[in-house]
C-alpha positions as CSV (number, residue, x, y, z in Angstrom):
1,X,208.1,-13.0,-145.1
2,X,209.6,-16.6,-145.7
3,X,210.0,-18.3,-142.5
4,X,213.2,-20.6,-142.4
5,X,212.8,-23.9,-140.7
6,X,215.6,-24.2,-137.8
7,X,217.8,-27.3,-138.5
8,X,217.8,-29.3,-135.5
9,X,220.5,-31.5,-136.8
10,X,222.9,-29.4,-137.5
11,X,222.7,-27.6,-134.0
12,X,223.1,-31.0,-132.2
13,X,226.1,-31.9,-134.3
14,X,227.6,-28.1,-133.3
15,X,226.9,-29.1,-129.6
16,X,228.0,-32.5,-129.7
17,X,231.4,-31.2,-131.4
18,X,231.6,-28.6,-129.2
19,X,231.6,-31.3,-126.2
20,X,234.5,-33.1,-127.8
21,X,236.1,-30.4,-128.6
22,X,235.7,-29.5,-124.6
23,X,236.6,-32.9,-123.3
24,X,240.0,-32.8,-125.2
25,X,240.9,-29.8,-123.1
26,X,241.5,-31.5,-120.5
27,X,238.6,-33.0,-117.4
28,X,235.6,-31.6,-116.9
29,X,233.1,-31.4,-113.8
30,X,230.3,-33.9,-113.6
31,X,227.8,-32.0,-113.0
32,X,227.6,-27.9,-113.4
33,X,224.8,-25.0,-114.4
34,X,224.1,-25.5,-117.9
35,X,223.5,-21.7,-119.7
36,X,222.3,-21.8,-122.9
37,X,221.8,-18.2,-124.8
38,X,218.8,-16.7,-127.4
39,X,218.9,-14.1,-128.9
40,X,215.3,-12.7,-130.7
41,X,214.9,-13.1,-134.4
42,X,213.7,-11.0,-136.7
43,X,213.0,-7.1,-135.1
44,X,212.7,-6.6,-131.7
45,X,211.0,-9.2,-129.6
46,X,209.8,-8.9,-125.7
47,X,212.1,-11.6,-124.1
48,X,209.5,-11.5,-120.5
49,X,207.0,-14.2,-122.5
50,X,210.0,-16.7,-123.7
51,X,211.6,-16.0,-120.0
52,X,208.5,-17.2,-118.1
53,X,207.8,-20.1,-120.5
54,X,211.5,-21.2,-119.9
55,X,211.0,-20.4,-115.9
56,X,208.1,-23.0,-116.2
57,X,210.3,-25.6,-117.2
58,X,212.9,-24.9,-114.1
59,X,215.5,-22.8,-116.1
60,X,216.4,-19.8,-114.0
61,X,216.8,-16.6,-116.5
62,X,218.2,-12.7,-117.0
63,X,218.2,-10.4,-119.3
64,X,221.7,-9.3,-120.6
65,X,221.5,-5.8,-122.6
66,X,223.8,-5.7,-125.6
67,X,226.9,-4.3,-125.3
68,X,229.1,-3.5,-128.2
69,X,228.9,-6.1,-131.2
70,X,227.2,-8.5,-128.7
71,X,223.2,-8.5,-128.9
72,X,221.0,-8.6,-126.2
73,X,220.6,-12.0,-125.0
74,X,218.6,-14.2,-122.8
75,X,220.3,-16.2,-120.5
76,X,218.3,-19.4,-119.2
77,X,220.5,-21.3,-116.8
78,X,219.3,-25.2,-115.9
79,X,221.2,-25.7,-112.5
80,X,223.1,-29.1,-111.8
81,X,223.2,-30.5,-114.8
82,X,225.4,-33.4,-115.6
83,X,227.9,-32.7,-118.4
84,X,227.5,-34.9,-121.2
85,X,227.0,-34.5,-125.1
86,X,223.5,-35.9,-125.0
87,X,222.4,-34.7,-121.5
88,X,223.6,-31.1,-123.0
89,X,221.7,-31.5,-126.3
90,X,218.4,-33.1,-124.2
91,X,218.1,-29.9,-122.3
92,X,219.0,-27.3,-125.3
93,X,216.4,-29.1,-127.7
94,X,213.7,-28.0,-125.1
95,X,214.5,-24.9,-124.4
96,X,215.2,-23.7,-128.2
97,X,211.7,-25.2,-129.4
98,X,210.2,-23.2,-127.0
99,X,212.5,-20.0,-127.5
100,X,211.9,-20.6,-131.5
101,X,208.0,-20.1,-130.7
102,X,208.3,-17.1,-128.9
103,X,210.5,-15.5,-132.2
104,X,213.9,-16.2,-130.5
105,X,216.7,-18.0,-131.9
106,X,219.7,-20.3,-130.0
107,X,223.2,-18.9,-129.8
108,X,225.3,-21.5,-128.2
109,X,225.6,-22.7,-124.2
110,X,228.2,-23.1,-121.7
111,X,228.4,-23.9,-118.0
112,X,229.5,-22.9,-114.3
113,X,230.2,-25.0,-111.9
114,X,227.6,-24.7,-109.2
């Protein structure tokens, strides 16, 4: 099995662009629930470890089942966040180191106001 390393820089330039791309929209909320998504890696992987590990660090999370093309995610949601580029990319950075040691991968974020 060759294990890939995950390119951090290239996942904060994705979330940094995707910010812009965001602000040019049109005005978004200071502050809302920040959700980012995993999905598990290679074969099946038990999402209740990465779920309390995350839980630890304040995220609140669920379990989504896949439905149709979409696979089953974990949802970890960091309430009252403020919306920024870097506060964004601060939070994500934790949460995918620790969802990358429990054989889960990152598959982009978005937020709610609260």
């Amino acid at each position: 099995m060759i294990v890939v390393a995950h390119d951090f820089n290239s996942q904060k330039a994705e979330t940094f662009s995707a910010f812009s791309d965001l602000q040019a929209e049109g005005d978004l909320p200071f502050e809302a629930d920040l959700d980012l998504f995993f999905v598990a890696g290679a074969g099946d992987k038990e999402w209740m470890p990465l779920a309390d590990a995350l839980a630890d660090l304040g995220f609140h999370t669920q379990w989504a089942e896949a439905e149709g093309d979409e696979p089953a995610t974990l949802i970890a949601t960091m309430p009252d966040q403020i919306l920024s580029a870097s506060a964004i990319w601060m939070v994500e950075e934790v949460a995918t180191r620790v969802a990358i040691d429990h054989g889960f991968q990152p598959d982009g974020w978005g937020f709610a106001e609260g």
